[in-house]
N, C-alpha and C positions, 0 to 999 in steps of 0.2 A: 504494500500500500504506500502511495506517494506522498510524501512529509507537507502538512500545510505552512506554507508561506504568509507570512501577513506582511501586503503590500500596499506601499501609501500610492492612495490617490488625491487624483483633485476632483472637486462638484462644482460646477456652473450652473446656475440658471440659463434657463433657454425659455425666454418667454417667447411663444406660439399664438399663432394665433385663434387656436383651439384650447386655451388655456397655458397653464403654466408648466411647465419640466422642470428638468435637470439633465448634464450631463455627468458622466463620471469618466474620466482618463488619467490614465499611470502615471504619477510621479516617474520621470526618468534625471538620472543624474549622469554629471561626465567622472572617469576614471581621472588621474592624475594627467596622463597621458591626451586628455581631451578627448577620448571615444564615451560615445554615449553608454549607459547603462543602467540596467533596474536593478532594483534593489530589494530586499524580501528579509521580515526580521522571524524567528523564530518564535516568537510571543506577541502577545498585544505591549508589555511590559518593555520589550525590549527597543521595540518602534517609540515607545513613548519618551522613554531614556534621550532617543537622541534626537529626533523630530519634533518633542511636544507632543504633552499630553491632546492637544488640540486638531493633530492630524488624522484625518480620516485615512481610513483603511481598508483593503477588503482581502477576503481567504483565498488564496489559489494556491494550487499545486505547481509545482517546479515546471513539469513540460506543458502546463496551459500558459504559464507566463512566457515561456518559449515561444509558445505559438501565439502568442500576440504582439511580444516582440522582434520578432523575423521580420515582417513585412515593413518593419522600420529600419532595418539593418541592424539591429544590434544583437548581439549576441553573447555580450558580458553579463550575467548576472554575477552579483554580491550576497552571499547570505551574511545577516547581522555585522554590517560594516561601524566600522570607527570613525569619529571626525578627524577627518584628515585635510588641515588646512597646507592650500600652497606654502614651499617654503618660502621663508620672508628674508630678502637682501637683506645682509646688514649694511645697514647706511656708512656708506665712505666718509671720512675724517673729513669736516669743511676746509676748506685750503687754506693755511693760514692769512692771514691778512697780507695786504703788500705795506709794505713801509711807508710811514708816509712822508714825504718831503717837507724841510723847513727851508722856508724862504726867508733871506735875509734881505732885508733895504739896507741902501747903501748910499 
């Protein structure tokens, strides 16, 4: 049996003109690398930890999330990912000042 995924989405309203909706589609994130990819936590607990308690979510299994993500080219999934921020430069020494000239009158 295929291990359940809890994967954040986003919802939109989709006001109709036959009333009101909603849409629901996948949060997708990039690797460090810049290729896109989804992402899938192991818990509702564990999605919360790093998204926010506030992020919706829905239950799939590994090769359904495959197969929704194919036709978008990606093919990275992440189980239970870390925050992993861009490394950050460290900022270069300011250049020291230039000396400044004294002017004499004469």
């Amino acid at each position: 049996m295929a291990s359940v995924w809890h994967v954040p989405v986003t919802t939109t309203d989709t006001g109709s003109t036959f009333g009101t909706g909603s849409t629901t589609a996948l949060r997708l994130f990039r690797l460090r690398d810049g290729r896109r990819c989804a992402v899938g936590f192991s818990s509702p607990e564990a999605l919360a930890a790093l998204l926010g308690p506030d992020q919706a979510h829905t239950e799939l299994a590994e090769p359904a999330l495959r197969d929704l993500t194919a036709p978008l080219r990606v093919d990275a999934l992440v189980l239970d990912p870390r925050l992993v921020a861009p490394p950050v430069a460290t900022p270069a020494a300011p250049p020291a000042p230039a000396p400044t000239a004294q002017l004499q009158h004469r």
